[in-house]
C-alpha positions as CSV (number, residue, x, y, z in Angstrom):
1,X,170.3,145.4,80.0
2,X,169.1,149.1,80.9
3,X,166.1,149.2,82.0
4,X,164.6,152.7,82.5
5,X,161.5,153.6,84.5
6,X,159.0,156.4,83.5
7,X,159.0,159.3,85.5
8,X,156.0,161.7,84.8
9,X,155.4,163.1,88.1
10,X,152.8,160.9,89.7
11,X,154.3,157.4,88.9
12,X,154.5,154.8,91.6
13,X,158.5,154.6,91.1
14,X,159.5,153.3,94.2
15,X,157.4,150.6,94.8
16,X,158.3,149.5,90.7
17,X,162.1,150.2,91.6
18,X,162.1,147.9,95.0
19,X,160.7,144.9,92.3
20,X,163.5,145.7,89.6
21,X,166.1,145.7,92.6
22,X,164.8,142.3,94.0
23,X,165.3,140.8,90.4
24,X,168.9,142.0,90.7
25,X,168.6,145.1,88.2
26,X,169.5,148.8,88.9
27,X,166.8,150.8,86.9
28,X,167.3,153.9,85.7
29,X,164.6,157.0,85.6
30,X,163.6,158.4,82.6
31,X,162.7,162.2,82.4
32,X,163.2,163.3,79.5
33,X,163.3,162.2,75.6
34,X,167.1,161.8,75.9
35,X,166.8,159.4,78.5
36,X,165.9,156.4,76.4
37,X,168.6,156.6,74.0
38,X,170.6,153.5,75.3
39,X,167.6,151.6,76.6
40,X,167.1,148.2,76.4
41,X,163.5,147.9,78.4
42,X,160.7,150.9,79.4
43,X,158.3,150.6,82.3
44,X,155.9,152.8,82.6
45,X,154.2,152.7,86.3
46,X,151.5,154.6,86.9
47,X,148.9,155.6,89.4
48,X,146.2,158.7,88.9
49,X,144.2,159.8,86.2
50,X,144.4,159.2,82.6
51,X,144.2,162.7,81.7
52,X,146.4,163.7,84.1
53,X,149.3,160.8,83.0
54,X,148.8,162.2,79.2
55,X,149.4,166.1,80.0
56,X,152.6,165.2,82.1
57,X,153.4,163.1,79.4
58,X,153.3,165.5,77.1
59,X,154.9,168.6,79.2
60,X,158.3,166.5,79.4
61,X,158.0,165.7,75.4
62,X,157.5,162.1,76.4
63,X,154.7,161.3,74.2
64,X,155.8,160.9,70.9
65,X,159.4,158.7,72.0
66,X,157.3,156.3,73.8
67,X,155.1,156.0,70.7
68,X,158.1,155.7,68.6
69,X,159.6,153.2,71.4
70,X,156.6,150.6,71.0
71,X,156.1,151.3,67.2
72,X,159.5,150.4,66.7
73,X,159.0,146.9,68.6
74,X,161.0,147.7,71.5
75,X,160.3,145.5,75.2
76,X,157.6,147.9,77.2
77,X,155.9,146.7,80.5
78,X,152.9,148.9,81.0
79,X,151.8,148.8,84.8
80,X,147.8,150.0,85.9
81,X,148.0,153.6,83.9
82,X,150.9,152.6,81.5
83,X,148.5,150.0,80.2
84,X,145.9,152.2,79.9
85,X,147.3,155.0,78.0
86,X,148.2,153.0,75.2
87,X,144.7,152.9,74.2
88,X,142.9,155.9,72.2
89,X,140.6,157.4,74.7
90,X,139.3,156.9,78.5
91,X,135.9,157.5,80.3
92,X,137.8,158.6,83.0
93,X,139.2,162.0,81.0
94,X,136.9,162.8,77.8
95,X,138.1,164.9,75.4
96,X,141.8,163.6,76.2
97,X,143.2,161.4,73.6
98,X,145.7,158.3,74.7
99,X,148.8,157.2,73.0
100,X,146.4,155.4,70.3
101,X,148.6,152.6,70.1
102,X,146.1,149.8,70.3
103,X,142.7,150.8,69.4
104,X,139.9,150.5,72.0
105,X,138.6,152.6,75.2
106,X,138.8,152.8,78.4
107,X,136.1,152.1,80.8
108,X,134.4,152.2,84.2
109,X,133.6,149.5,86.1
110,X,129.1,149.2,86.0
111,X,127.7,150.6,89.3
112,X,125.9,147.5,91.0
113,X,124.5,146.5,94.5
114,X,126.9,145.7,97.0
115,X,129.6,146.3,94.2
116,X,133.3,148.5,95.4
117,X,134.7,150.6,93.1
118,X,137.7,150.7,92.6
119,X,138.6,147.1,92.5
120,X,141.1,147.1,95.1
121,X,142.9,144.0,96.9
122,X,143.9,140.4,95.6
123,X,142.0,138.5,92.4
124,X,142.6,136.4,90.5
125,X,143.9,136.2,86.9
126,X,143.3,133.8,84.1
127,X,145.8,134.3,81.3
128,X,145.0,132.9,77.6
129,X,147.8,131.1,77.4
130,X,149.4,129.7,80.6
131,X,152.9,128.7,81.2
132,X,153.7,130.0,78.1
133,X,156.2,133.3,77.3
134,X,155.4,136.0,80.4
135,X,153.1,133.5,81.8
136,X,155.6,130.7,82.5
137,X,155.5,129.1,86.0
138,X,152.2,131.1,87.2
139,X,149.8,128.2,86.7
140,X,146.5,128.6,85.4
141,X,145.2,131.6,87.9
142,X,147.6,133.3,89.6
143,X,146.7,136.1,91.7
144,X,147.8,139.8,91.9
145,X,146.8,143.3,93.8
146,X,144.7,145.8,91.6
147,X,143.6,148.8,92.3
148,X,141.4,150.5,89.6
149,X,138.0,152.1,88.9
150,X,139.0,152.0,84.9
151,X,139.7,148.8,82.5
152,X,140.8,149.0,79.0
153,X,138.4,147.1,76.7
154,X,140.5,146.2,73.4
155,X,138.7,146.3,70.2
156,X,140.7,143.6,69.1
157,X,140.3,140.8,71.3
158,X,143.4,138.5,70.0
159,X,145.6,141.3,72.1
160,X,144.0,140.2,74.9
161,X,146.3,137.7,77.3
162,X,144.7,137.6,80.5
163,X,141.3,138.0,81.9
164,X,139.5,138.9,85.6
165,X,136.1,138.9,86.5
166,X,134.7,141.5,88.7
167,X,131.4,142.2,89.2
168,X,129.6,141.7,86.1
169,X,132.6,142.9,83.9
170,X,134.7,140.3,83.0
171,X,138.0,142.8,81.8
172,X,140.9,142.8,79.5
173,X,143.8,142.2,83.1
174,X,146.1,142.4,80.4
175,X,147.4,142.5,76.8
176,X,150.6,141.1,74.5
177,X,152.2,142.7,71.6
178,X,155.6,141.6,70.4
179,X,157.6,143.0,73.6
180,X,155.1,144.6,75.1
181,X,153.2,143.4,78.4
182,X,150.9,146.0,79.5
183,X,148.9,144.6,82.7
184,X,146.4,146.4,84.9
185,X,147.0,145.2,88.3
186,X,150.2,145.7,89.7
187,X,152.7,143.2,89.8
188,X,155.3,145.2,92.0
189,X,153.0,144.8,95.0
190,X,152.0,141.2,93.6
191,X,154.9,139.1,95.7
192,X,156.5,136.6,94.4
193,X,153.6,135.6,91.4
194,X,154.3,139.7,90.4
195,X,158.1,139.4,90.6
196,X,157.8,136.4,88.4
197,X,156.0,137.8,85.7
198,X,158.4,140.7,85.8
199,X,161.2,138.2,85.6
200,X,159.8,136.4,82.7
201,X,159.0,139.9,80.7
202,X,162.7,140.7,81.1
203,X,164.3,138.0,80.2
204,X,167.0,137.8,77.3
């Protein structure tokens, strides 16, 4: 197994790296389009704005290879911005297109009374299907660290594998493909319940 972390200037490698370490894996750091030849796994960490993420992206000729990566069905864990850029656009950055790889927008959290934005700190999570696949030994609300003013909104709900309520939004906490597990909070600061889904994502 190779697994190769994103690097696009901005990502939160270190913290991502720590995780893969704990699990017993050296990851690699990815650069560059040659990097991912002998892959096995992609992570794309990511903290800052969608806008910003896409135009690194696409300075170090890393957009169309990680289209190709997840068109081609091959295991991707999106983390916080590396779930969000697979969809087509975000409020955050008009005019800026994402990777367009599962259709829907990105959106901000509703102004309210008494409401923070971002979302920041410990909530829970409700997964579709629990115990089952990625999900496996996190019972039927695990919790994990977000930190986010922005939630996808998929406009296919059947993508859709775990849900969190904040506010009045109840939001898309994260989405299934075949291999890929995009999630908006951020299971490398999620303790054990983060290193386990990382675990079960990775597994043979």
């Amino acid at each position: 197994m190779k697994v190769l972390l994103i690097d696009y200037g901005a990502g939160n490698l270190r913290s991502v790296a720590n995780a893969l370490a704990a699990l017993g894996l050296d990851p690699h750091v990815a650069g560059a389009p040659p990097d991912l030849t002998d892959a096995t796994h992609l992570v794309l960490p990511g903290v800052g704005s969608f806008g910003d993420c896409m135009a690194e992206l696409a300075a170090r000729d890393l957009v169309e290879p990680i289209r190709q990566w997840v068109l081609a069905g091959k295991p991707y864990l999106g983390l916080c911005l590396g779930y969000q850029i697979l969809f087509e656009a975000s409020e955050e950055s008009p005019g800026v297109a994402g990777l367009g790889l599962v259709r829907g927008t990105v959106r901000r959290f509703a102004e309210a009374p008494g409401l923070k934005i971002p979302h920041m700190g410990w909530n829970s999570v409700m997964p579709r299907r629990p115990e089952v696949g990625n999900w496996h030994g996190l019972g039927a609300e695990p919790y994990f660290y977000f930190v986010h003013s922005y939630f996808p909104v998929p406009a296919d709900p059947a993508v859709i594998a775990a849900e969190t309520c904040y506010g009045a939004d109840t939001f898309a906490a994260a989405i299934e493909l075949p291999q890929l597990l995009a999630c908006q909070f951020h299971p490398e600061k999620s303790q054990d319940a983060g290193l386990r889904l990382i675990r079960n994502f990775l597994r043979p």
